[in-house]
N, C-alpha and C positions, 0 to 999 in steps of 0.2 A: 960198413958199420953205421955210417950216416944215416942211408937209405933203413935198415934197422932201426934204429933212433927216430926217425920220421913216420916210419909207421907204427911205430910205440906211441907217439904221439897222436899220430891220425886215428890211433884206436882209443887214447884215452881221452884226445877229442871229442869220438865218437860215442864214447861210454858216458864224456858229461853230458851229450846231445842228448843220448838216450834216457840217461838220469834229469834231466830238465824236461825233458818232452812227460817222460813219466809223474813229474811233480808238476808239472800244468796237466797231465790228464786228473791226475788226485784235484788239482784245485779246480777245472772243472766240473768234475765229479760234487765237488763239495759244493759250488756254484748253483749245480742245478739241482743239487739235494733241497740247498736255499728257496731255490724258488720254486719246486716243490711243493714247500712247505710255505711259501709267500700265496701259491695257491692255493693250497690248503685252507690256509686263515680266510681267503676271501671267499672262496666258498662256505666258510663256516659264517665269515659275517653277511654274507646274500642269504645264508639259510635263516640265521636269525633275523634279518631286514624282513624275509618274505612271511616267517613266524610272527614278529612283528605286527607286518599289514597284514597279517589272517587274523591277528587280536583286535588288531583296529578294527577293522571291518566285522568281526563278530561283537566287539563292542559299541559301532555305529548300529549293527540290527538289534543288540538289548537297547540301546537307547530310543529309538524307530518303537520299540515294543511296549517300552517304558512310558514313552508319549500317550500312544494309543490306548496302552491302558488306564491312564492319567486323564487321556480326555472322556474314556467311558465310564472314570470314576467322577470327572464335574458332570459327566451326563446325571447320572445316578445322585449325583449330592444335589442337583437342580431338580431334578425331578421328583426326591426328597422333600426338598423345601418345597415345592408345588404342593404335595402331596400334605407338609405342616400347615398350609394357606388353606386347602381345602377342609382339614381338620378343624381346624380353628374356626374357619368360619359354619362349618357344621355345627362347632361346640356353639360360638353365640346365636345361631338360632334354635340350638336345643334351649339355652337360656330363655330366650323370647318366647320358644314354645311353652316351658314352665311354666315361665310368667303370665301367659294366657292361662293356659293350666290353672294355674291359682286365681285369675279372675272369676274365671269359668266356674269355680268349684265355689268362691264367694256370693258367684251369683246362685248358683243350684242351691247355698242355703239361703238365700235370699231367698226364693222362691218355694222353698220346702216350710220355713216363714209364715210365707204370705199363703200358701197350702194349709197349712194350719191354721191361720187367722181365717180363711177361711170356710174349713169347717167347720169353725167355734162359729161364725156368724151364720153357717147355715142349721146349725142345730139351734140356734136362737132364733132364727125367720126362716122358717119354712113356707114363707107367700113367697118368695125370692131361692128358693130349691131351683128350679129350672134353666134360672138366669144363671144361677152361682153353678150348677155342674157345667152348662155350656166353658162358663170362665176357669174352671178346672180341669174341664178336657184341655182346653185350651192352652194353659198350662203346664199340665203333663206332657199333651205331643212337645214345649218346647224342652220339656225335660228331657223325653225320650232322642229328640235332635241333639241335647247337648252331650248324653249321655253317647250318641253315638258320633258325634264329634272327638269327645274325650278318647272313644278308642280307636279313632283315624288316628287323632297324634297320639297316643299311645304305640298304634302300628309303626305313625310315621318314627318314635323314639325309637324303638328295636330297630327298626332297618336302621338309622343312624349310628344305633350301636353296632350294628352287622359293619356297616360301610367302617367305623373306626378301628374295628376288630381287624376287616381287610387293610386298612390304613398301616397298621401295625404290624401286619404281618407284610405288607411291601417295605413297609421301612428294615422289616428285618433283612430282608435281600439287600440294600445298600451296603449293612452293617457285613455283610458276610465279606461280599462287595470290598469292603473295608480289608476284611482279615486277610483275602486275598489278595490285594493290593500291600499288606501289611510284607507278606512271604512275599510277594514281587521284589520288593524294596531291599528286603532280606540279600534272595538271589544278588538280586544288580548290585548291592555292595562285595558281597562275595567274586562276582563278576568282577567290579571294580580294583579289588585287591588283587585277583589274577591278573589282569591288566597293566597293575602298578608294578606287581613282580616281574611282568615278560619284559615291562619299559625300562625296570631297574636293568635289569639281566641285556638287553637289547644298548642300552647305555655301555655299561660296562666293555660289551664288546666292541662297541663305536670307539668310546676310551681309549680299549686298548691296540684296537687297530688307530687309533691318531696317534697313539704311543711310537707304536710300530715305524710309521711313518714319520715321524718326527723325530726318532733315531735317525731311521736311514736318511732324511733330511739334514739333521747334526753331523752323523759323521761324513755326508757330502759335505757341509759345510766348513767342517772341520780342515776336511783336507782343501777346502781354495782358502781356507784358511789359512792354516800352514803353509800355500804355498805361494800365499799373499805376503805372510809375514816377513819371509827370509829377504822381499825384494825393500819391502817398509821399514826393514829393523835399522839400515844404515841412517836413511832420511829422518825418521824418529830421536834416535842419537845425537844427528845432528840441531835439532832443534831441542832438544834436551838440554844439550849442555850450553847455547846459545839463551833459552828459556832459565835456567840456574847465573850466568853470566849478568843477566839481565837483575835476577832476584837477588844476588849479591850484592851487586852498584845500589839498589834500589832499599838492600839490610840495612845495609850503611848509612845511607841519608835520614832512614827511620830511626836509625838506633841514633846520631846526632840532633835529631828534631823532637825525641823522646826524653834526652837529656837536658835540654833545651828546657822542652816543656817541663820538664820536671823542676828545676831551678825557679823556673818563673810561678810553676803553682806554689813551691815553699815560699817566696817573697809572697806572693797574692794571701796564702795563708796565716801567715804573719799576720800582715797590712791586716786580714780579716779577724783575727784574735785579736789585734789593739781596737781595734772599732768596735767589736763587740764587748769587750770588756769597758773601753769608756761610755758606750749605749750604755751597757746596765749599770755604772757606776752613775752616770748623769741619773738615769732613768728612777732609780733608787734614793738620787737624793732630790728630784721633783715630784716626782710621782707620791703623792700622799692619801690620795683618793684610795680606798678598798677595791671598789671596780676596775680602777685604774691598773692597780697593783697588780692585782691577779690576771688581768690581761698580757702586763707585760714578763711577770712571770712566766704565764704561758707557753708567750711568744718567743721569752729566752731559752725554753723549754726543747720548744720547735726547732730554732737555730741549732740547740745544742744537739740533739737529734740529728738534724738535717746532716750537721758537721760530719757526727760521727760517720753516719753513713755513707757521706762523699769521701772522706778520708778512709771509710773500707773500701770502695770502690776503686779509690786510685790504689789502696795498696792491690786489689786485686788486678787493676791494668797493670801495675810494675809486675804482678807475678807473673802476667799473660804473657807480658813481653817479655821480660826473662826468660819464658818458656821457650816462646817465639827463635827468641836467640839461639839460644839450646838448639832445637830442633831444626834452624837453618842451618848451624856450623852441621849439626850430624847429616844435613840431606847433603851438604860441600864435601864432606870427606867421604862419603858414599857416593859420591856422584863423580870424586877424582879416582876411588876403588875402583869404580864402575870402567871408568873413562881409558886404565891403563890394565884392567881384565879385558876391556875391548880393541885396545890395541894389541894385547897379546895375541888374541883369540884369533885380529885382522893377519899379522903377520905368522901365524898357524897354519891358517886358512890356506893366505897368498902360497906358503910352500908346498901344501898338501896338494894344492892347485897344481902349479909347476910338475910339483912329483908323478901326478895322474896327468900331466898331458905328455910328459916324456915318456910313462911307462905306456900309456896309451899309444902315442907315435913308435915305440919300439915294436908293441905289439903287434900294430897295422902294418907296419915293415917285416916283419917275422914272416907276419901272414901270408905276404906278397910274395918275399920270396920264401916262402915253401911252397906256394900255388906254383909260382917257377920253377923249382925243385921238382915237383912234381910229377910238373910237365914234361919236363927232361927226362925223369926217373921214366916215364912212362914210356917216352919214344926210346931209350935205352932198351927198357923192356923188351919194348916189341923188336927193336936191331938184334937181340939177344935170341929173341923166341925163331926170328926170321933165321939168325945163321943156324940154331942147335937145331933147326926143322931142315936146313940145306944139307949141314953136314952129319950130324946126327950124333955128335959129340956132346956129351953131357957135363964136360969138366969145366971147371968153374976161369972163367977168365979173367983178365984183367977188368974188364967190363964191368964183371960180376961182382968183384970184389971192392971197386968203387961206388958201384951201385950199394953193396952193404955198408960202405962207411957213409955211404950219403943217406941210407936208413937210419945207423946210428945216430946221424949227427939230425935227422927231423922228430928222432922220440928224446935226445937234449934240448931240442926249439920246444918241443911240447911239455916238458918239462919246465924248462924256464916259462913258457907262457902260462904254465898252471900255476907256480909258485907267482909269476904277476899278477895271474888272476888273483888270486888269494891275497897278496897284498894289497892290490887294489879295493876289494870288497872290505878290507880292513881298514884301508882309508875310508871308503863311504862312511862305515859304521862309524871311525873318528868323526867324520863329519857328519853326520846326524846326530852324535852326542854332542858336538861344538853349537849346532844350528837349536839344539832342545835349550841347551846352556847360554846359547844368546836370545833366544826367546824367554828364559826365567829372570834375565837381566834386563830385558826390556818391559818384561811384568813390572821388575823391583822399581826400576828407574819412572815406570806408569805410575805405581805407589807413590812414588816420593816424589813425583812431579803434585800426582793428586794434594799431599799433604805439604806442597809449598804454596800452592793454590790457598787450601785452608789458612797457613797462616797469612796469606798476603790479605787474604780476604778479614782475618781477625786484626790482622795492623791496621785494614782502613775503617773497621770499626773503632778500634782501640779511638783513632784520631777523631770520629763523629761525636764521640764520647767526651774527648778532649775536647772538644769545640762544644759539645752541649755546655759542658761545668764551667766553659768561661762564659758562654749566654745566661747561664744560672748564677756566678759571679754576680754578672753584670745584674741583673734584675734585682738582686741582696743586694746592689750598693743602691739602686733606685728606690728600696723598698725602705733601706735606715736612711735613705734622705727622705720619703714621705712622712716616717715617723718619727722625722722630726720636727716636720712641720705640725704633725697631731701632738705631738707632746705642746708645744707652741700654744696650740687649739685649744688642746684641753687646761692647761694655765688658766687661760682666758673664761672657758665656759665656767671652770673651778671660780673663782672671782663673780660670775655673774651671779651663781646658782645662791650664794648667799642672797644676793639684793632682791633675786627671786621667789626665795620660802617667804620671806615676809609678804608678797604680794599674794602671795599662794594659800598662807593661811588667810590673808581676809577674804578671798574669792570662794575660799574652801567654806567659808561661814555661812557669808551670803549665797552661796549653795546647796548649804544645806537647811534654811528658812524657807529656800525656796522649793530644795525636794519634798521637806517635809508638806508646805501646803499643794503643791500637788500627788501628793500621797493620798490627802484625805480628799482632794478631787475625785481620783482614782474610786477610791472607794466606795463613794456613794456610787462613782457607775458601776464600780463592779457589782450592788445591790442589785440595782436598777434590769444590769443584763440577767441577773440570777433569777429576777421576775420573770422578766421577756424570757428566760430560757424554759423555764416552768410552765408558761403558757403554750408556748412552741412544742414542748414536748405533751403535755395535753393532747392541741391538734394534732400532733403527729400518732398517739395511740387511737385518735378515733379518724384519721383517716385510713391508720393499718387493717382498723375493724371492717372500716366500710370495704377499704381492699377484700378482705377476708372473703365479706359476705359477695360482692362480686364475682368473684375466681371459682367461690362457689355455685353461684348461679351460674358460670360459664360454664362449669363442670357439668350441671345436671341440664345445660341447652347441647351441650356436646352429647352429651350420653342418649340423651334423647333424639339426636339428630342421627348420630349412630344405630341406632335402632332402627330409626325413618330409612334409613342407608342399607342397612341390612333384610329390612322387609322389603324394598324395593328390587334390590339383588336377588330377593327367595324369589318374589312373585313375576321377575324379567323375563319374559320368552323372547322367542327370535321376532322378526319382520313378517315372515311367512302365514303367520296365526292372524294376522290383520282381516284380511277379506274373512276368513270363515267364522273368528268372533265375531264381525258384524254379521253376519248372515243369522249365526246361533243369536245374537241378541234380536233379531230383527223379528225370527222364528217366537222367542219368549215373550217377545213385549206382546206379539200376537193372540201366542196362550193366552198371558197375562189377562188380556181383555176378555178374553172367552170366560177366563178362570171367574174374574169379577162379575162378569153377566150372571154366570151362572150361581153364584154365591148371592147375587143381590136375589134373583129369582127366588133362591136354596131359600133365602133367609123370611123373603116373603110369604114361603110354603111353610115354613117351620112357624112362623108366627102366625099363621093362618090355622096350623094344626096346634100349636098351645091354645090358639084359643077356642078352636073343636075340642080342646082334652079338655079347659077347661069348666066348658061347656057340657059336654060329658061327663067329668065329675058331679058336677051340680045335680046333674042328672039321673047320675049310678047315687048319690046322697040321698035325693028325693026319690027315687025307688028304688028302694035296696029289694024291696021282697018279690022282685020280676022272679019272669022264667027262665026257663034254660038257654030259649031264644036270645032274652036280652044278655046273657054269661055272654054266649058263640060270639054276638057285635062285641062285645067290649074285648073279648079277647084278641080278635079281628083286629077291632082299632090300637088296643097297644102294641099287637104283632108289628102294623103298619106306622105306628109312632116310632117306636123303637128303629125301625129300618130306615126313616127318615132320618132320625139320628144321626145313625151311621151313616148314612149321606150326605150328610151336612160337616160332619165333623171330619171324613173324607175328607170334601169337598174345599173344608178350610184348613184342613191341611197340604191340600195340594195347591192352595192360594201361597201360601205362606211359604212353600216351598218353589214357590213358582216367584215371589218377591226378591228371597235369599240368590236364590238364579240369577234376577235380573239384575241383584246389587254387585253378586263377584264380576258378572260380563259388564258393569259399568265400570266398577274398576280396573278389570283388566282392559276394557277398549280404551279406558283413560291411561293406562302405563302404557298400551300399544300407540297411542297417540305422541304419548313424550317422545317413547322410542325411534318412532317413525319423525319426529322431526327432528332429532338429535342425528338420524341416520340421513336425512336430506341437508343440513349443515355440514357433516360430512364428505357428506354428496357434493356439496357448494367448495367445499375447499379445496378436497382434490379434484376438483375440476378447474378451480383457480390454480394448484400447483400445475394441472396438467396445461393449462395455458401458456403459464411460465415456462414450463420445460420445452414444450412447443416450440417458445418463441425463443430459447438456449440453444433447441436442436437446428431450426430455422437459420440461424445466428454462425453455428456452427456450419452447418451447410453451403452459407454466403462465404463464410473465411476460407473452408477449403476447396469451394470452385474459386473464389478468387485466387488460391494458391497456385493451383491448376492450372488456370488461364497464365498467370502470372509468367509459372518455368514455362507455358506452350508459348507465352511470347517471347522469353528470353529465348526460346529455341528456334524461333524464327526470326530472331533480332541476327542471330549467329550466321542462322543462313543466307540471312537478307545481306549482312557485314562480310560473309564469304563471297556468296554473290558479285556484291563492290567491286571486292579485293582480287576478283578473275579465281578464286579457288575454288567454288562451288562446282561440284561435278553431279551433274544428274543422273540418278539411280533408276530409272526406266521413265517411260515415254506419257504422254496425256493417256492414252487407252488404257493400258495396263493400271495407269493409275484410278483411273474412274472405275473399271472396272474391280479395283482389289478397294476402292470405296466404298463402291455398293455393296458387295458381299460383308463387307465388315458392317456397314450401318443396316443389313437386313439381318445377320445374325446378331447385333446388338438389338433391336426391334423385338426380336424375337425374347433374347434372354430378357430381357427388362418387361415384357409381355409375362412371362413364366414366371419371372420374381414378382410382378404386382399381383398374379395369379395366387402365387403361392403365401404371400401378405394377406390378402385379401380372405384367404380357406385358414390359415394358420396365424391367427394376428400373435400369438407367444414368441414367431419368431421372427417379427418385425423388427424388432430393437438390434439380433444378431445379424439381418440382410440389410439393416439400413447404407449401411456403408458399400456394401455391393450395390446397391438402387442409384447412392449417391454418384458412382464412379460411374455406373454405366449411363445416368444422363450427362456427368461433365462430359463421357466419350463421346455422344451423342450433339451437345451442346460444340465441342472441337472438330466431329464431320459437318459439319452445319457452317462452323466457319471456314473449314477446310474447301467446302463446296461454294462460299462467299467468295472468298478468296486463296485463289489456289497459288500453292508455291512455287518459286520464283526458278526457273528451269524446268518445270516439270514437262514445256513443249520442246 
């Protein structure tokens, strides 16, 4: 029956193995569901991280985009305003053009004028016909030049209008420029808001994965918490009630030294109500002055004031501490509550202890022997299996039946060990209700420590308080002893101030004889500056005038130099037109002499033939009644007058056009001359900066071979102090060395050959090899010393 009983047990042993192993596979299971799903999250927060950096990064290339178009819109808005610069200055020399314009058309009726004046004088002297058409041809041709003047700038006006018309229509491309840049701007906030929402969104998930983790941070914490507490909770206690011990002895002294004070402030306030009462009563019966009066009214005012307030004040300290008191008797009788729920709890505790180490020690003994039992039962077994297999007798022996009561009595052990378990787990759970329940008591006890704290800390105010109002005391007795001595004072000054009004009114007299005459001092100067001011302001209207008319004459030297400024800018050419306007002036002045030769000739012939027409007239007068013969000559000779004419009148018009010639190329070799010397000033200074820079580069070049040289000494200082020191070890032999000298100073030879080559054909990329030319002579300048002196082991 034992052996029955023992395997009843072994099996229900076996059935809570299997029932515990099954509730650790569930909470495995549930374990790894957790983290799972701890994956989960973190894959979902790398997915948003990496969505994140694709937003970043797609909102770093609209930004990259945003730039670029931002810099092609100040291209456009500078090349705009370029473009308003050109306008404008288009516009004032269409102005200046005008304004020639209207000269030009003043002078054309000037001349149309003097066209009429005269042909009024040649219809009146017809002996001077000849003279006066030459000076009306003359005339004419400058009309027909001005006339074709007028339509160069008329031409040159349309194209200018053409050029502003194009003007107008490039600026309209900025403006588009604009509207595009406008939808840019649009997009990239749009952009930006998606942005804002992926970083909201991106946040959020950061949030709530440090949520996550700051839980599971908590409840780790929690439990070394908890299992911090249980060891802290007795030590706590004990300074608990050693901290309460300490604030009771400490109540006590306060609540006597508050009594104290309290007795002594009724006596001080006393003593302060007769002294203030016979202040005002003295005060009242010397005090007779109005000033006087109302001062100390005032002042009784103040005190009574003051009073009241410090007598709220203490009644409010006696309420604090009453409270004070109050609140420390309740933290004393919560704290002996406390003190003998914790002894219960201790001596709970101690037995439930006791109880779990005996049923524990039964248990462990149980155990042992049924492993013993067991063991027996077992080799029983097999003596059992051994004989019914020898003899082959199946009936039950004594053996047997010991063996079943020794079954019995291990499924009773298993039994009772189950009901221990079970009470034992029911201790545990007493005691993690006892250990939750001394952790709520060690909260409550933290509270009330907290709030003896507050009042000890409000008793040592209370006392600052107390010790202010006796230093405020004190100051109120210093202050009705000053005021008594003012009272004292002002007796005295009251007695003086009589024997003083009478002094006061005779100084007040002779005071005012004497304001009065210089009153009428006063007066006549204040006449006198009314003049002086009337004068002054006079000069000052006519020196505003003269201003006036200055600012205007600056105005119209400005305007006028602006003009000078502006024709100078129209008529500017390059440098390059120098040599060939001299050659073109050099060619005209040449004409020019021909042109005069032949006009002085022209004119010799022409007045040689007036005076053959003359002559002829005279002639055709005195025989009008010739023949046919004489018609043919005269016709002849006007045929050949008339063509003279025209040659002459040619002739002075290609003078005249040959003048105008030489006067624009004297002008323009004059503005080619400014030009050319303004561009050799130029010439002068950047050649003075490139001297400077020269001597910077120069400069530079000395600093970093002396740099150079500098580490190669320190690099031979090292090896020379190795050397010394027996540590230098020589790295190959004199041959080797001369020999790896030379190839390197002939392959430097070489490059520095090719780099002055390549300087010398490309001087643009002089500024970029400088520094390569510079290294490879200090290399050159260190084989050099290298080869002076050679280093120390090298044989």
């Amino acid at each position: 029956m034992d052996l029955k009983d023992k395997r009843v047990l072994v099996k229900a042993e076996n059935r809570a193995k299997q029932d515990l192993g099954e509730e650790v596979y569930r909470v495995h299971e549930e374990l790894v569901r957790l983290h799972t799903n701890l994956e989960d999250h973190h894959r979902t927060n790398a997915r948003t991280a990496l969505e994140g950096q694709q937003a970043q990064e797609e909102l770093e290339a609209i930004r990259s985009e945003y730039r670029d178009k931002a810099g092609k819109a100040d291209k456009e808005r500078s090349h705009m305003s370029q473009l308003q610069a050109e306008i404008a200055q288009v516009m004032r020399h269409l102005s200046y053009m005008q304004e020639v314009n209207s000269e030009l058309r003043s002078d054309i009726g000037a001349m149309g004028n003097a066209d009429r004046k005269a042909q009024a004088e040649k219809s009146q002297a017809e002996e001077h016909k000849y003279k006066q058409d030459l000076y009306v041809d003359r005339l004419t041709k400058d009309l027909e030049r001005i006339t074709e003047q007028t339509a160069s700038y008329e031409a040159q006006i349309a194209a200018r209008k053409r050029e502003t018309q194009a003007a107008t229509e490039a600026l309209s491309e900025p403006l588009s420029l604009e509207g595009e840049e406008d939808s840019y701007r649009k997009s990239i906030t749009k952009e930006q808001e998606r942005n804002e929402m992926l970083t909201v969104q991106l946040k959020r998930q950061q949030m709530e994965a440090a949520t996550y983790s700051k839980l599971i941070g908590q409840s780790q914490a929690e439990q070394e918490a908890l299992q911090a507490q249980y060891s802290t909770y007795g030590r706590t206690l004990y300074e608990t009630q050693c901290s309460l011990a300490k604030l009771n002895v400490e109540c006590g002294t306060q609540q006597a030294e508050l009594s104290g004070l309290k007795k002594h402030l009724e006596k001080e306030s006393g003593v302060r109500v007769e002294m203030e009462d016979k202040i005002l009563s003295r005060m009242q019966q010397e005090l007779t002055h109005d000033k006087a009066g109302k001062y100390t009214r005032r002042l009784a005012g103040k005190m009574a004031a003051l009073k009241k307030e410090r007598m709220c004040q203490l009644w409010k300290l006696e309420a604090e501490v009453a409270d004070a008191a109050l609140e420390s008797a309740e933290v004393s009788l919560c704290t002996d509550v406390l003190t003998k729920e914790q002894d219960a709890l201790e001596t709970q505790i101690s037995e439930r202890d006791e109880v779990l180490a005996a049923s524990q020690a039964a248990v462990t003994g149980c155990d042992t022997t049924i492993e013993r039992k067991q063991a027996t039962i077992n080799g029983y077994n097999k003596k059992i299996q051994q004989i019914a297999a020898s003899t082959g007798n199946a009936e039950q022996s004594p053996l047997q039946m010991q063996a079943q009561a020794l079954d019995r009595q291990l499924e009773e052990l298993e039994a009772t060990i189950k009901e221990k378990q079970q009470l034992w787990m029911w201790h545990q759970g007493q005691m993690v209700a006892l250990i939750q329940e001394r952790q709520a008591n060690w909260e409550k006890n933290h509270r009330l420590q907290t709030q003896h704290t507050i009042l000890q800390q409000r008793t040592i105010r209370t006392k600052s308080e107390m010790v202010v109002e006796q230093r405020d005391q004190a100051e109120l007795d210093k202050r009705t002893k000053m005021l008594r001595g003012d009272m004292l004072k002002l007796n005295s000054l009251i007695s003086n101030k009589g024997q003083l009004r009478h002094a006061l009114d005779q100084d007040n007299a002779l005071m005012e004889m004497h304001f009065i005459h210089k009153l009428k001092d006063a007066e006549r100067e204040s006449v006198e500056m009314q003049m002086r001011l009337e004068k002054i302001q006079e000069e000052k209207e006519r020196l505003i005038n003269s201003r006036v008319e200055a600012e205007r004459q600056i105005m119209l030297w400005e305007k006028k130099s602006q003009l000078a400024r502006d024709t100078r800018s129209i008529v500017d050419v390059d440098q390059g037109d120098i040599r060939a306007m001299k050659a073109e002036i050099h060619r005209m002045e040449v004409r020019l002499g021909q042109l005069r030769q032949q006009q002085k000739r022209q004119m010799r012939e022409s007045e040689a033939t007036v005076t053959r027409r003359e002559t002829l007239l005279q002639r055709l007068d005195a025989a009008t009644s010739s023949g046919q013969s004489q018609t043919n000559t005269f016709s002849k000779l006007y045929l050949r007058i008339h063509g003279l004419r025209r040659s002459l009148q040619d002739t002075h018009k290609k003078a005249l056009e040959s003048e105008q010639r030489n006067k624009e190329l004297q002008e323009i070799q004059l503005q080619l001359s400014t030009g050319l010397s303004q561009k050799n000033h130029e010439l002068s200074e950047l050649r003075g900066t490139n001297a400077d820079m020269t001597s910077d580069l120069n400069h530079q070049d000395t600093k970093e071979r002396n740099l150079s040289r500098l580490l190669f000494l320190q690099g031979r200082c090292k090896r020379l102090q190795a050397l010394r020191d027996g540590r230098y070890v020589p790295l190959s032999t004199a041959d080797t060395v001369e020999e790896a000298l030379q190839r390197q100073t002939e392959r430097a030879h070489s490059m520095s050959a090719i780099l002055h080559r390549v300087c010398r054909e490309s001087p643009e990329h002089q500024g970029a090899l400088r520094g390569l030319i510079r290294t490879m002579a200090a290399f050159g300048q260190t084989v050099s010393r290298v080869q002076e002196n050679p280093p120390p082991g090298s044989g």
